[in-house]
C-alpha positions as CSV (number, residue, x, y, z in Angstrom):
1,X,5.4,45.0,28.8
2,X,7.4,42.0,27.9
3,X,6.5,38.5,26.9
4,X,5.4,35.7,29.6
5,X,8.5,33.7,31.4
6,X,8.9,30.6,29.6
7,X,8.3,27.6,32.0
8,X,11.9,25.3,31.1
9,X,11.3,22.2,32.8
10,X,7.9,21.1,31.9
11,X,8.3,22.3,28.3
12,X,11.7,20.1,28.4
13,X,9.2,17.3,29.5
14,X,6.7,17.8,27.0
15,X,9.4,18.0,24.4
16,X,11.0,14.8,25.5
17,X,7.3,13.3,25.2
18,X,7.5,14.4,21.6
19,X,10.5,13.6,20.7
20,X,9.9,9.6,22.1
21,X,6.9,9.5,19.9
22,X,9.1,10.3,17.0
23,X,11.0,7.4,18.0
24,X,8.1,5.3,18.2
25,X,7.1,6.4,14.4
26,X,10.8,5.8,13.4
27,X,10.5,2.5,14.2
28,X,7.6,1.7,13.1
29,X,8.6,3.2,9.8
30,X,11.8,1.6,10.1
31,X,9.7,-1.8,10.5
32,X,8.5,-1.4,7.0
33,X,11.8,0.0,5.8
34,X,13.5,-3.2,7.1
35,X,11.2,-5.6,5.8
36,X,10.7,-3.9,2.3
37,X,14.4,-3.8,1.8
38,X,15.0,-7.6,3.2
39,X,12.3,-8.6,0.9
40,X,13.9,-6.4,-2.2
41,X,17.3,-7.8,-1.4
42,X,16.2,-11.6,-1.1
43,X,14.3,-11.8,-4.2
44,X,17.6,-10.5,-6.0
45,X,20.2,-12.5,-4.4
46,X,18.6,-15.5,-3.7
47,X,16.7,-18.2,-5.2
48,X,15.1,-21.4,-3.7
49,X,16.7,-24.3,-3.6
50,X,14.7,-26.2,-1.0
51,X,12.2,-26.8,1.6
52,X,11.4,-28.0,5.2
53,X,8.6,-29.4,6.4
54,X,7.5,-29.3,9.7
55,X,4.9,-31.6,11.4
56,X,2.3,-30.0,14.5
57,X,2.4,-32.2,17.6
58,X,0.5,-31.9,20.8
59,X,1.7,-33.1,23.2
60,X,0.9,-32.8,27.6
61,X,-1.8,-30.2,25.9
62,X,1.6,-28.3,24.6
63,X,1.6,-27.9,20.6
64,X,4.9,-27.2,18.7
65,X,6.0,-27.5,14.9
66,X,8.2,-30.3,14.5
67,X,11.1,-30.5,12.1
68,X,10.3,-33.6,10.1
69,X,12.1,-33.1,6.5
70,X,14.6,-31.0,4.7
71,X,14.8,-31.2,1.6
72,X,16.8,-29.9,-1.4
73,X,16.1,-29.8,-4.8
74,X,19.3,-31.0,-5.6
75,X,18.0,-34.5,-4.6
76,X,19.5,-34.0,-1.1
77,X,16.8,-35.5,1.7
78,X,17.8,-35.6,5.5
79,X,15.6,-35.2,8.7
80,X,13.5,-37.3,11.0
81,X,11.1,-39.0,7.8
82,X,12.6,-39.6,4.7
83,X,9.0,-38.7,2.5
84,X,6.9,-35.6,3.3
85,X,3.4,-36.8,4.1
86,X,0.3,-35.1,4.8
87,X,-1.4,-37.0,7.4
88,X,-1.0,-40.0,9.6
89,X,-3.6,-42.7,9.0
90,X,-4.4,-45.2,11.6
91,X,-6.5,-48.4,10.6
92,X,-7.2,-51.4,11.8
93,X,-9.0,-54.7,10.5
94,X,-9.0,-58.3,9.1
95,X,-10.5,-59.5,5.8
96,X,-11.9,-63.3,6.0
97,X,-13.1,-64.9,2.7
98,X,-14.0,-68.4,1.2
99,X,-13.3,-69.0,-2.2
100,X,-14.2,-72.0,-4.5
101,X,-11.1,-73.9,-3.1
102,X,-11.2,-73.1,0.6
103,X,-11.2,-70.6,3.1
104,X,-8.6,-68.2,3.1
105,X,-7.8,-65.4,6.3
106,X,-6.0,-62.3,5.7
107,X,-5.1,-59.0,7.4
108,X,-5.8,-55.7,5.7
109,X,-3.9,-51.9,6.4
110,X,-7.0,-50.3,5.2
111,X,-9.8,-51.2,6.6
112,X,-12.2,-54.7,7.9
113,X,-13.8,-56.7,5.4
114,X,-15.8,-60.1,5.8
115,X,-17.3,-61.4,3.1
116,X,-17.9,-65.0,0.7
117,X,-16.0,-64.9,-2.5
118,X,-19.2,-66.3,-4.4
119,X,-22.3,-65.9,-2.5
120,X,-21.7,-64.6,0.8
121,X,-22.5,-61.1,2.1
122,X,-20.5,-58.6,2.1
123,X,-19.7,-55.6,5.2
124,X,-18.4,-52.1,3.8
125,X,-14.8,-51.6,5.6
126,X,-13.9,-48.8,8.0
127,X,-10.9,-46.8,7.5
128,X,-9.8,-43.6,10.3
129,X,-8.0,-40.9,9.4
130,X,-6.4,-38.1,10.9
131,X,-5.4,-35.8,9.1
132,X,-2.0,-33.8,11.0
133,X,-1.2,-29.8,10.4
134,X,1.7,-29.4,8.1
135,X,3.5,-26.5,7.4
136,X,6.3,-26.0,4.4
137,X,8.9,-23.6,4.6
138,X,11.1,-22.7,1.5
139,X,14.9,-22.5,2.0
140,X,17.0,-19.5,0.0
141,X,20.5,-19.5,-1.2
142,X,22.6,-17.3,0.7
143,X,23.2,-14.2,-1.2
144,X,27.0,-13.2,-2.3
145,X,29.2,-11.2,0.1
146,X,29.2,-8.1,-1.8
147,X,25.0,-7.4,-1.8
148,X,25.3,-8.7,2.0
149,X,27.8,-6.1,2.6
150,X,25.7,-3.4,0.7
151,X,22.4,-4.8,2.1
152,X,23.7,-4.4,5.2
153,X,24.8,-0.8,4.8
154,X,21.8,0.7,2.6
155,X,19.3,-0.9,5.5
156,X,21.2,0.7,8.4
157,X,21.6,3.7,6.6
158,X,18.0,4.0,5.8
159,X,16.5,3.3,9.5
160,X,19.0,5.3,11.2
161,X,18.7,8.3,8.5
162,X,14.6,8.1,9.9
163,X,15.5,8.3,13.6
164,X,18.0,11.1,13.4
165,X,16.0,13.5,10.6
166,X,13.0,13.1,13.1
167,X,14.8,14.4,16.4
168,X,17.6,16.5,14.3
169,X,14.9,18.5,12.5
170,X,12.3,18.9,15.8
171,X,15.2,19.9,18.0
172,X,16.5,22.6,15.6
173,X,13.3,24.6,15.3
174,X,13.2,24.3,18.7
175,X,16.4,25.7,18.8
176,X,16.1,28.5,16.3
177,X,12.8,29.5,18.4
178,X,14.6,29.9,21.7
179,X,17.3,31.8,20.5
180,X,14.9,34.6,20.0
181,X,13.9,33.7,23.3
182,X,17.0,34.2,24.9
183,X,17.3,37.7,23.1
184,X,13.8,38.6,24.5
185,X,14.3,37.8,27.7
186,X,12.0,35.0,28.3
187,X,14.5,32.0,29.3
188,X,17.7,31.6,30.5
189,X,20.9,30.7,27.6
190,X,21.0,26.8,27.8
191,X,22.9,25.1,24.9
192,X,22.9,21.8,26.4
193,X,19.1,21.8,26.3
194,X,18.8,19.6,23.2
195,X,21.0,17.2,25.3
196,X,18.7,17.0,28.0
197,X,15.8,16.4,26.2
198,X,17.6,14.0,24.4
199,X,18.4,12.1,27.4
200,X,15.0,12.2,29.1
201,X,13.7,10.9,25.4
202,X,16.0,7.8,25.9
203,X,14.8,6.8,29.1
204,X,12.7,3.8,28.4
205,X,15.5,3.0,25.8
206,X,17.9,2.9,28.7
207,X,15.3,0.8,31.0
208,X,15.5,-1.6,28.7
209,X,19.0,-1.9,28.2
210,X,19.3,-2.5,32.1
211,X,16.8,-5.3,31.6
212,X,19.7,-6.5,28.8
213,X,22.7,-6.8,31.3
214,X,20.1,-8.5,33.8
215,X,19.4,-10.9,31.2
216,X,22.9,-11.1,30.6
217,X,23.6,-11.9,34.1
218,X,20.8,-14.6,34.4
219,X,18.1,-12.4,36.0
220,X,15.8,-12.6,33.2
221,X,14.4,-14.8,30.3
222,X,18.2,-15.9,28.2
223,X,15.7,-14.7,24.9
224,X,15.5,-11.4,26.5
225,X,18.0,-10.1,23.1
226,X,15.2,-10.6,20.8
227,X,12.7,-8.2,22.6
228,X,15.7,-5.9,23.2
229,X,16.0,-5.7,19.1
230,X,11.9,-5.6,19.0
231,X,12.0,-2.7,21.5
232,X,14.8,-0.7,19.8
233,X,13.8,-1.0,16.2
234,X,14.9,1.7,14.6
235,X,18.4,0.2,15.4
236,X,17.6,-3.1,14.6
237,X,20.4,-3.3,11.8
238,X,23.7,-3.1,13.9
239,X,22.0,-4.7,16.7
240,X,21.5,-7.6,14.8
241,X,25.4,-6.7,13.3
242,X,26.7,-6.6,16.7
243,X,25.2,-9.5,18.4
244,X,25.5,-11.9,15.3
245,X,21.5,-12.4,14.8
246,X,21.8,-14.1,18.2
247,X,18.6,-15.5,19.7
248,X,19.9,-16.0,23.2
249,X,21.3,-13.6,25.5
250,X,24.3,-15.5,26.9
251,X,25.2,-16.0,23.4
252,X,27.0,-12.9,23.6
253,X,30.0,-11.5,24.6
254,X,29.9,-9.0,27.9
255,X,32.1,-6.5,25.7
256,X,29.6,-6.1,23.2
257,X,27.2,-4.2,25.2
258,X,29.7,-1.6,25.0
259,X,28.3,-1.1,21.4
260,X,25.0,-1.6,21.9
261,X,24.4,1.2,24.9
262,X,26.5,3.4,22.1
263,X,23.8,2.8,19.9
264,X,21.0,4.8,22.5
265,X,23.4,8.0,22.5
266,X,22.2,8.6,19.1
267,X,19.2,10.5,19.9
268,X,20.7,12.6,22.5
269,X,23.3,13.2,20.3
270,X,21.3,14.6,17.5
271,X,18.8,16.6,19.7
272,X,21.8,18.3,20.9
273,X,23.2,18.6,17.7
274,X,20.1,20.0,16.1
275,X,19.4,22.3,18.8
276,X,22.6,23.9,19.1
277,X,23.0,24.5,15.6
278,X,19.5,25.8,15.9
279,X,19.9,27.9,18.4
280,X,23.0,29.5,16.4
281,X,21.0,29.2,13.4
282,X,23.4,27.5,11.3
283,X,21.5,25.2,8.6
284,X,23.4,21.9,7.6
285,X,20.9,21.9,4.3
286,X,21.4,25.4,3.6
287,X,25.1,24.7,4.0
288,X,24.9,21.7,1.6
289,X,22.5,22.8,-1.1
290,X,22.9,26.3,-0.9
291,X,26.5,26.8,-0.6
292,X,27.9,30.3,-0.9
293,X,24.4,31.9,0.2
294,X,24.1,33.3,3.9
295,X,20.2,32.9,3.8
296,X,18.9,31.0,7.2
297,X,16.3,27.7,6.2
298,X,14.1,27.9,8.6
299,X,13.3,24.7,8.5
300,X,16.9,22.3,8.2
């Protein structure tokens, strides 16, 4: 009595539920990746050589940080204020005194005062102060073109070598487990399977990428490129190549989304890689490491 039919279409779905999870890891792992490596890479080819200083302001019930000085170490100062300060104080008030001479009236920053210089009484002064939020944020060197260049390349590398090993590795077991399958009888031959799941997988990626040219076309929010990065992290690194580090949608050219869809063919790409190679069982680590040996690594 043979096996049980294999049911194709809702395991394709549940595999394409996996495999978007592994996404989700990837770039949440990638996250780390990028921010480890930025923070590794800044600390070598940077140093500080300066500061700005931003003032909170309310305003209509709205608060913001307000640029109110740059300054460089160098002895270079430019912005809205010319000294950093702390807080803004606000006081009002009038000193009035006699002396042995005559009566004297003067006016005070810091406070009121009324007093006699030899026997009069004396009131203690008032002085208000508010004290406003102020933030300071250091400003790096730019770091030489050579450790961009390699920066740039070991970061990409790394967050795209996480996305690919996740769906590359789950797609060929999978395909290495239906071959026998196939030989038993309980599914049809499909070697564009991995494809398919890899597509289905991409899904949300490509919902999002239609919310892109809508932006692009006015339809949406012009800072609709940053959540687009945020949403697609695991390729973070040449989206931020491509688009220039651009924070505003119409900020780049049409063209370049010709890149950036390229970029969500990865996965289906790789689950149909690893499943066909699977599903031949041809190992790409057995081929590398092992060269010369025809034994099959069950898991590549």
């Amino acid at each position: 009595m043979g096996k049980k039919a294999i049911n194709v279409k809702k395991r394709m779905w549940k595999r394409a539920g996996k495999i978007f999870g592994k996404m989700i890891l990837a770039g949440v792992l990638g996250a780390f990746v990028y921010f480890s490596l930025t923070m590794i890479f800044t600390s070598m080819g940077t140093s500080i050589i300066g500061e700005q200083v931003y003032e909170q302001v309310t305003e209509n019930g709205s608060t913001s940080w307000v640029l109110i000085e740059t300054k460089y170490y160098s002895g270079t100062t430019t912005g809205a204020a010319t000294t950093a300060t702390s807080g803004t104080t606000a006081a009002t008030g009038s000193t009035t005194g006699t002396d042995a001479t005559g009566s004297t009236d003067s006016t005070a920053s810091t406070g009121a005062t009324t007093g006699a210089s030899v026997t009069g009484s004396t009131t203690a002064s008032t002085t208000t102060t508010t004290t406003t939020p102020i933030m300071r944020q250091p400003i790096y060197s730019e770091m030489s073109g050579g450790l961009t260049i390699i920066y740039n390349v070991v970061t990409t590398a790394c967050m795209l070598l996480l996305l690919v090993c996740m769906c590359y590795s789950d797609m060929w077991t999978l395909g290495d487990k239906d071959n026998n399958n196939v030989n038993l009888g309980r599914m049809a031959e499909d070697k564009l399977y991995g494809l398919k799941v890899g597509l289905l997988a991409s899904v949300p990626s490509f919902i999002t990428f239609v919310l892109l040219v809508i932006s692009k076309c006015g339809g949406l929010t012009d800072k609709f490129i940053v959540w687009y990065r945020l949403l697609n992290m695991p390729s973070i690194m040449p989206l931020m190549l491509i688009t220039d580090s651009a924070n505003e949608t119409s900020a780049i050219s049409a063209w370049l989304l010709i890149p950036i869809f390229a970029l969500l063919l990865i996965v289906p790409a790789f689950c149909a890689l690893g499943y066909f190679l699977g599903y031949k069982e041809y190992s790409l680590s057995e081929h590398f490491l092992y060269v010369g040996k025809g034994k099959k690594k069950k898991n590549s």
